[in-house]
C-alpha positions in Angstrom: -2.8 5.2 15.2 -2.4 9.0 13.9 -2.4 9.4 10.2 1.0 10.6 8.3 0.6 14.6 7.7 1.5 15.7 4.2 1.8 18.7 1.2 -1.4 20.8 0.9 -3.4 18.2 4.4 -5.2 21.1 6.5 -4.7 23.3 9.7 -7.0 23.9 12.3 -6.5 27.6 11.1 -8.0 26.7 7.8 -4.2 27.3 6.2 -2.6 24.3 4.6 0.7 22.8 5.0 3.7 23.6 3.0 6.0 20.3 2.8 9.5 22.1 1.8 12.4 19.3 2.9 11.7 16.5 0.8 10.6 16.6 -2.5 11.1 13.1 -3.2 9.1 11.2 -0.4 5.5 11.0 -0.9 2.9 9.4 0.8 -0.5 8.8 -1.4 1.1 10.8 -4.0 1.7 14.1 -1.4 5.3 15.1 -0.2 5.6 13.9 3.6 5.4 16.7 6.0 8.6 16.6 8.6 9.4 18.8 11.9 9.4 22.2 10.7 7.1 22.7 7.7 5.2 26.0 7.6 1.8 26.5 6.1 -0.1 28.6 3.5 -0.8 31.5 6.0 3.0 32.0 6.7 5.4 30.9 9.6 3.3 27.8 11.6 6.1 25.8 11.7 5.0 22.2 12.7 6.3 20.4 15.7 6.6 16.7 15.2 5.7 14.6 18.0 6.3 11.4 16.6 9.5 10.0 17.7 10.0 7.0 15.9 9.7 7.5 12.0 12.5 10.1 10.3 13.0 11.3 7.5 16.3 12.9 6.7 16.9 13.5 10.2 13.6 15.3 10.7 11.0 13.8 12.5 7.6 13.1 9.8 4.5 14.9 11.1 1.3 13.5 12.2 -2.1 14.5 12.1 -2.7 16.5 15.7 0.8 17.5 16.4 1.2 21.0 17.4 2.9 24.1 15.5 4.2 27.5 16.2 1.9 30.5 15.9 1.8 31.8 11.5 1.9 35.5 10.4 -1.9 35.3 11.2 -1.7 35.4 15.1 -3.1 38.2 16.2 -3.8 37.4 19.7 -2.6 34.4 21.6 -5.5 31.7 22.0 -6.7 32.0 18.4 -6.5 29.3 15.5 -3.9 31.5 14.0 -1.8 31.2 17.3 -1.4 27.3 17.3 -2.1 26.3 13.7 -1.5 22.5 14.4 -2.2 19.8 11.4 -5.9 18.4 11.1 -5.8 15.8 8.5 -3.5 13.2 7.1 -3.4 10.4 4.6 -6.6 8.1 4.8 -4.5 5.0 4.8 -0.8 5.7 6.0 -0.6 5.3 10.0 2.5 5.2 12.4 3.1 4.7 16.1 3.6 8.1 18.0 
């Protein structure tokens, strides 16, 4: 099963996330990452493709899911250009 994403877990890009909605939901001491979350580099908003765990109406992030291209993106194709989450917590799993 895919690990949870969270606060400061890496992008293929080598950015890191930015968990912004919920300050008060942590998983191994890290804010949860949900639907939308940018990273370090700018823009990369993630795309959750979990479907069955919310938090506050947003969907929480896994490690692999996909993300928009960040202010980094010079050409399409590139890391910048689909900066999707590459690691997680090493012991918090959900179903996708």
């Amino acid at each position: 099963m895919p690990q949870v994403h969270r606060n400061g877990d890496s992008r293929v890009c080598g950015a890191s996330t930015n968990a912004q909605a919920w300050s008060n939901v942590y998983v191994n001491s890290k804010e949860i990452s949900v639907d939308g979350d940018p990273n370090s580099h700018g823009g990369g908003s993630l795309k959750a493709s979990n479907n069955n765990v919310w938090v506050g109406y947003k969907l929480v992030v896994l490690n692999g899911n996909g993300a928009a291209p960040d202010n980094k993106c010079p050409i399409p194709g590139g890391p910048h250009c689909g900066p999707s989450a590459s690691s997680g917590s090493p012991d918090t799993e959900i179903g996708a």
